[in-house]
N, CA and C atoms as a LAMMPS dump frame, in Angstrom:
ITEM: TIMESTEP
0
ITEM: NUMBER OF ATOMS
273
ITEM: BOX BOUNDS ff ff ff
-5.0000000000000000e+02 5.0000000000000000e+02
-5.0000000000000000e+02 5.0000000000000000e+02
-5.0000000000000000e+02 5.0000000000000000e+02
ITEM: ATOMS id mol type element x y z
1 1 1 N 106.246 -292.693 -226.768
2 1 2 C 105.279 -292.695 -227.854
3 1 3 C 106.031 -292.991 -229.156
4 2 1 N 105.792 -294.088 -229.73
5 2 2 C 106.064 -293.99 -231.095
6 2 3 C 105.614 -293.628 -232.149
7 3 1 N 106.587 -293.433 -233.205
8 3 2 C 106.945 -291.954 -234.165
9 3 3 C 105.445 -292.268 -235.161
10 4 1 N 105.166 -293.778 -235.19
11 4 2 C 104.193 -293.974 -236.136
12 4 3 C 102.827 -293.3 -235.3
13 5 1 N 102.486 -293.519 -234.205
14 5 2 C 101.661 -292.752 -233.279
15 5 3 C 101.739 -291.413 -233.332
16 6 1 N 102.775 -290.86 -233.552
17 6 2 C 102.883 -289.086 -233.588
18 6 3 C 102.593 -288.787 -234.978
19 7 1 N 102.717 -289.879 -235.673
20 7 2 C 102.617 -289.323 -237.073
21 7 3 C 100.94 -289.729 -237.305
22 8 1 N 100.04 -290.512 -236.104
23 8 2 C 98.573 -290.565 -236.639
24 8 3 C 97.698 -289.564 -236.033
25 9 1 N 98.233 -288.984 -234.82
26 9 2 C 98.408 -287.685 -234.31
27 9 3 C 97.999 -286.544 -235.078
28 10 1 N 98.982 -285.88 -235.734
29 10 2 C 99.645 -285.209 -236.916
30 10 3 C 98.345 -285.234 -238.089
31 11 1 N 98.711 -286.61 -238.601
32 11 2 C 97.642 -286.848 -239.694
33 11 3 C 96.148 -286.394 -238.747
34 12 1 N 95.644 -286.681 -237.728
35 12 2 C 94.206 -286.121 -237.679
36 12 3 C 94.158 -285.06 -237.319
37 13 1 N 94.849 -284.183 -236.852
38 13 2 C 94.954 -282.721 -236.94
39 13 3 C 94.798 -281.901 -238.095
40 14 1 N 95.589 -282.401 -239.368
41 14 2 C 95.41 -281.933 -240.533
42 14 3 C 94.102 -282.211 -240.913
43 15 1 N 93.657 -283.589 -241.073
44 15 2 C 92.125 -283.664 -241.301
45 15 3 C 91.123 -282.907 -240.587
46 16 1 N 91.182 -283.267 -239.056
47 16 2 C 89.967 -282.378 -238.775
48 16 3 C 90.073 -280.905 -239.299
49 17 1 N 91.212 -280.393 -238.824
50 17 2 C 91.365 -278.637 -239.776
51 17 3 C 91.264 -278.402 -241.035
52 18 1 N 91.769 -279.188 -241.63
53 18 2 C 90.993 -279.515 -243.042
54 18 3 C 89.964 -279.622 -242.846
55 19 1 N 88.455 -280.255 -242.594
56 19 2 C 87.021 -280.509 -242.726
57 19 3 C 86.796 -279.341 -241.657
58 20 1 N 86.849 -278.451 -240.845
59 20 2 C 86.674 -277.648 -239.623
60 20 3 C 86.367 -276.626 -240.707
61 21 1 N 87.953 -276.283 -241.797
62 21 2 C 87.673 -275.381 -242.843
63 21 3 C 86.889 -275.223 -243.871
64 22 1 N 86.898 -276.142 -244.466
65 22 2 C 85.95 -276.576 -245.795
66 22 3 C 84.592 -276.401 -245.206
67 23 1 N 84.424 -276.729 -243.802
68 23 2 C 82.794 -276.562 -243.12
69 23 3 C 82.354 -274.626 -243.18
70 24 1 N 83.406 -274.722 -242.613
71 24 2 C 83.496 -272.688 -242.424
72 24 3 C 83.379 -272.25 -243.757
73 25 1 N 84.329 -272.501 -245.166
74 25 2 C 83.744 -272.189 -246.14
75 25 3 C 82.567 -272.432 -246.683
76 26 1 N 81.874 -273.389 -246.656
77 26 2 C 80.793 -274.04 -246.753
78 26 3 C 79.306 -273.16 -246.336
79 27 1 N 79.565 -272.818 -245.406
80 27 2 C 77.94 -272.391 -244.297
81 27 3 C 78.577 -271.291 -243.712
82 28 1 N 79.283 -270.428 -243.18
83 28 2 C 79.043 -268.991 -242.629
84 28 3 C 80.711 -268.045 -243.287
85 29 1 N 81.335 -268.773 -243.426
86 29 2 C 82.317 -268.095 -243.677
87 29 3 C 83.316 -266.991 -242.948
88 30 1 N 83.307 -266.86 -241.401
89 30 2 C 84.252 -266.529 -240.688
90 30 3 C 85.748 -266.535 -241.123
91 31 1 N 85.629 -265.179 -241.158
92 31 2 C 87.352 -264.937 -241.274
93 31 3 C 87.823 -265.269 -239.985
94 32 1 N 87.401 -264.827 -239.358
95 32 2 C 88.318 -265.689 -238.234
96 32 3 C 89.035 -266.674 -238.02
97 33 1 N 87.957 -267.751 -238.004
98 33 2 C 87.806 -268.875 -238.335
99 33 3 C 88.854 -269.414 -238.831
100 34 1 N 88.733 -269.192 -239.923
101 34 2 C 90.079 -269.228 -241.347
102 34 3 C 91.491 -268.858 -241.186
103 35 1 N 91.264 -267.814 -240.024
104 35 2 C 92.637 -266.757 -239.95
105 35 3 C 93.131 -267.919 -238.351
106 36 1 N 92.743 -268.752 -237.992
107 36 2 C 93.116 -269.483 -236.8
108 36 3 C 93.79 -270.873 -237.761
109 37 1 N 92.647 -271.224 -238.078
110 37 2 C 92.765 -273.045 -238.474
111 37 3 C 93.501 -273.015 -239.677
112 38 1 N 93.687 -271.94 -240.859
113 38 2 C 94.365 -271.747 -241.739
114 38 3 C 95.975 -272.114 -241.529
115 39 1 N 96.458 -271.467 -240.367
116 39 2 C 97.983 -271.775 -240.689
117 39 3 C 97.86 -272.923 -239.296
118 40 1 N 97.463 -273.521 -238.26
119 40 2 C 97.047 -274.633 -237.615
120 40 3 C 97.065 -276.146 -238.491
121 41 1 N 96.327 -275.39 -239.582
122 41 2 C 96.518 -276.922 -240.504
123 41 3 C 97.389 -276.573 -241.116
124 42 1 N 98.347 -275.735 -241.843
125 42 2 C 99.913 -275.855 -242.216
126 42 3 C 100.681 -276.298 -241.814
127 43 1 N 100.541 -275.902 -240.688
128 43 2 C 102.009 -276.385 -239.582
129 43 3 C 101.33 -278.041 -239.883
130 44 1 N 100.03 -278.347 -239.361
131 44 2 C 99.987 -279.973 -239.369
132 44 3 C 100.518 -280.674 -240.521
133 45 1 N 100.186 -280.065 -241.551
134 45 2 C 100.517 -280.3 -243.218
135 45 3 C 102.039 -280.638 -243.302
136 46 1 N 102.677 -279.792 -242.536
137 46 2 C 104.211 -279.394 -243.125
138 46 3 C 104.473 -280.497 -241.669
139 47 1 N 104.142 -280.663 -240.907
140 47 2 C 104.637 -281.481 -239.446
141 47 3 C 104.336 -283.245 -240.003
142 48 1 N 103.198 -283.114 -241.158
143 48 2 C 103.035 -284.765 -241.319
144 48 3 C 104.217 -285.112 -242.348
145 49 1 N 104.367 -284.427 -243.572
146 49 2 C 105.283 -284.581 -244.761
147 49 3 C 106.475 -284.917 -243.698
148 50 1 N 107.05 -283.527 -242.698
149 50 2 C 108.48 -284.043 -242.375
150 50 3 C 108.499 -285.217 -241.547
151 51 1 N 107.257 -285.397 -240.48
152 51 2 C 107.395 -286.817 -239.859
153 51 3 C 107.085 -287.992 -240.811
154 52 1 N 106.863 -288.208 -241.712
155 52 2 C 107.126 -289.099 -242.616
156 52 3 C 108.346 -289.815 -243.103
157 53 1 N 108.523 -288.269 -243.439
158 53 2 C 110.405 -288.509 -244.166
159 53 3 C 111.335 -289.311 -242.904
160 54 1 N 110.829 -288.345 -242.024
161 54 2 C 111.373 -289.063 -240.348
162 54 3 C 111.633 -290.541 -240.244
163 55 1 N 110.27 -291.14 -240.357
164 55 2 C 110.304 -292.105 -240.091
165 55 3 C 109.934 -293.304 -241.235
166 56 1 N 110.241 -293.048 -242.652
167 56 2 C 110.011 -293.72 -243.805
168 56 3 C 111.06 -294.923 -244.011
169 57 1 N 111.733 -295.146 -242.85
170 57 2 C 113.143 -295.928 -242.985
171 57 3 C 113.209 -297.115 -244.595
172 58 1 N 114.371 -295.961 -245.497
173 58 2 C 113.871 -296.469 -247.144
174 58 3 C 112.729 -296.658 -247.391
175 59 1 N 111.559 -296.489 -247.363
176 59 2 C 110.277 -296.562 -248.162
177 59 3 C 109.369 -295.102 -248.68
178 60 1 N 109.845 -295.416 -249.682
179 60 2 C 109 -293.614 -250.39
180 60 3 C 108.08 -293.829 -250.345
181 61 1 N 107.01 -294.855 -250.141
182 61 2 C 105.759 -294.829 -250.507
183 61 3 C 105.343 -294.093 -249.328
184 62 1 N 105.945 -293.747 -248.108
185 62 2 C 105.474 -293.281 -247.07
186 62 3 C 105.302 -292.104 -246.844
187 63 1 N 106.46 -291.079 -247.641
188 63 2 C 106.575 -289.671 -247.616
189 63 3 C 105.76 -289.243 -248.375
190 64 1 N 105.591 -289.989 -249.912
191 64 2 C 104.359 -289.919 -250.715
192 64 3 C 103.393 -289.417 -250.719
193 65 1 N 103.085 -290.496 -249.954
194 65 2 C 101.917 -290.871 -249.445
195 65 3 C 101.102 -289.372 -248.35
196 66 1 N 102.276 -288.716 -247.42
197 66 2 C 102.138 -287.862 -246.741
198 66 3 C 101.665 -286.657 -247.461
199 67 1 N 102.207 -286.434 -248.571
200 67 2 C 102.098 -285.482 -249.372
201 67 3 C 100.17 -285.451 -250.007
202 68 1 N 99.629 -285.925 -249.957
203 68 2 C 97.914 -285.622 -249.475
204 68 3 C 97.231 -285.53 -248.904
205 69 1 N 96.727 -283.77 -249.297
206 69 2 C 96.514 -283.022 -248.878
207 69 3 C 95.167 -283.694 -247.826
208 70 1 N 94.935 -283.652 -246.635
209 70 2 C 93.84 -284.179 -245.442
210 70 3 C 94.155 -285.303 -245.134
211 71 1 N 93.985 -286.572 -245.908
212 71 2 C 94.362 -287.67 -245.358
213 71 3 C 95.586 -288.394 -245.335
214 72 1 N 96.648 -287.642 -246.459
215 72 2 C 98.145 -288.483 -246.294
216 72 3 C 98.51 -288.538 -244.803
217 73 1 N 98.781 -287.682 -243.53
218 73 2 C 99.73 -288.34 -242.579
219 73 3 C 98.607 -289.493 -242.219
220 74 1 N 97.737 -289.842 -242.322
221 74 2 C 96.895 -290.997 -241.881
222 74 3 C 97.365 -291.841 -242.371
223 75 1 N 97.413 -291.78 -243.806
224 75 2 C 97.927 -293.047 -244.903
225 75 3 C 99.707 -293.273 -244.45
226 76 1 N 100.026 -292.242 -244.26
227 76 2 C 101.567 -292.178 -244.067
228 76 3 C 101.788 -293.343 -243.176
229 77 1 N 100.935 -292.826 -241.935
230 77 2 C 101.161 -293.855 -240.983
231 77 3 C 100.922 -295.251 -240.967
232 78 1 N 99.975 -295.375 -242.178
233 78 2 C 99.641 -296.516 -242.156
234 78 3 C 100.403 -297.579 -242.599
235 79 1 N 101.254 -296.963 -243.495
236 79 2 C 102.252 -297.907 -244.386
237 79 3 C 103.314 -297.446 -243.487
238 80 1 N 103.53 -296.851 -242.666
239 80 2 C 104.531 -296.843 -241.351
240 80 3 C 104.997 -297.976 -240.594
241 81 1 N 103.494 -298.53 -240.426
242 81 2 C 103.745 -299.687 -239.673
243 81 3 C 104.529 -300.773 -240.393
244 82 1 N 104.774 -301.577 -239.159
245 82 2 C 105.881 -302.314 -239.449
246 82 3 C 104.689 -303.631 -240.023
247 83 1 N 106.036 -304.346 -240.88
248 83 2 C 105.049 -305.439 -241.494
249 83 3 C 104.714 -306.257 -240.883
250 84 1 N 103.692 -306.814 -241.058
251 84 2 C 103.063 -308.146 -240.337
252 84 3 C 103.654 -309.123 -241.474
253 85 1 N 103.967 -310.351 -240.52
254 85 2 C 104.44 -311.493 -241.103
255 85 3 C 103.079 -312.613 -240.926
256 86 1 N 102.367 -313.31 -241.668
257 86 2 C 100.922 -314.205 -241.231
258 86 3 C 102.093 -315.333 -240.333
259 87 1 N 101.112 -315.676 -239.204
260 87 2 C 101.588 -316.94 -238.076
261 87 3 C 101.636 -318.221 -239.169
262 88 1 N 102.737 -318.688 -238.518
263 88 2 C 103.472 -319.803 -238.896
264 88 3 C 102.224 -320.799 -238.738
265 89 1 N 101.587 -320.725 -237.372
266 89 2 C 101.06 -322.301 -237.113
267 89 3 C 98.599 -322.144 -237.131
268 90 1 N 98.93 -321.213 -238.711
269 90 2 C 97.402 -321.161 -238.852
270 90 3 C 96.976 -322.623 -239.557
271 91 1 N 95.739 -322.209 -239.147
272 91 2 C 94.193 -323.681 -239.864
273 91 3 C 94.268 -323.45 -240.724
């Protein structure tokens, strides 16, 4: 599996637990709830920033990028990928 794959992984873990929470605050408010997905999405939080740094080979915009809050490891990953070069032999 590659690292950019673990890192889109990562990134939707934080999101859904992010929106899972904000829903729970929202409409019933379970401590529970909160007391599960609360540090679930930390670890994802703190697991996207360092797989970033991981795999940012020289590009800050990537670790950055990680560093927001729900959707950075998404974005992280996105500028992860490797560049596309456009084909030589287009119309």
């Amino acid at each position: 599996m590659s690292p950019r794959r673990i890192l889109e992984i990562i990134g939707a873990v934080e999101l859904v637990t992010l929106v899972l929470m904000l829903g729970n605050v929202v409409t019933v408010h379970q401590p529970t709830v909160s007391g599960v997905l609360g540090p679930i999405h930390g670890l994802a939080y703190m697991g996207t920033v360092i797989g970033a740094v991981l795999v940012m080979e020289g590009r800050h915009r990537v670790w950055l990028l990680a560093l927001i809050p729900g959707i950075g490891g998404l974005l992280s990953a996105r500028a992860a990928s490797p560049r596309r070069t456009p084909s030589a032999g287009g119309a």
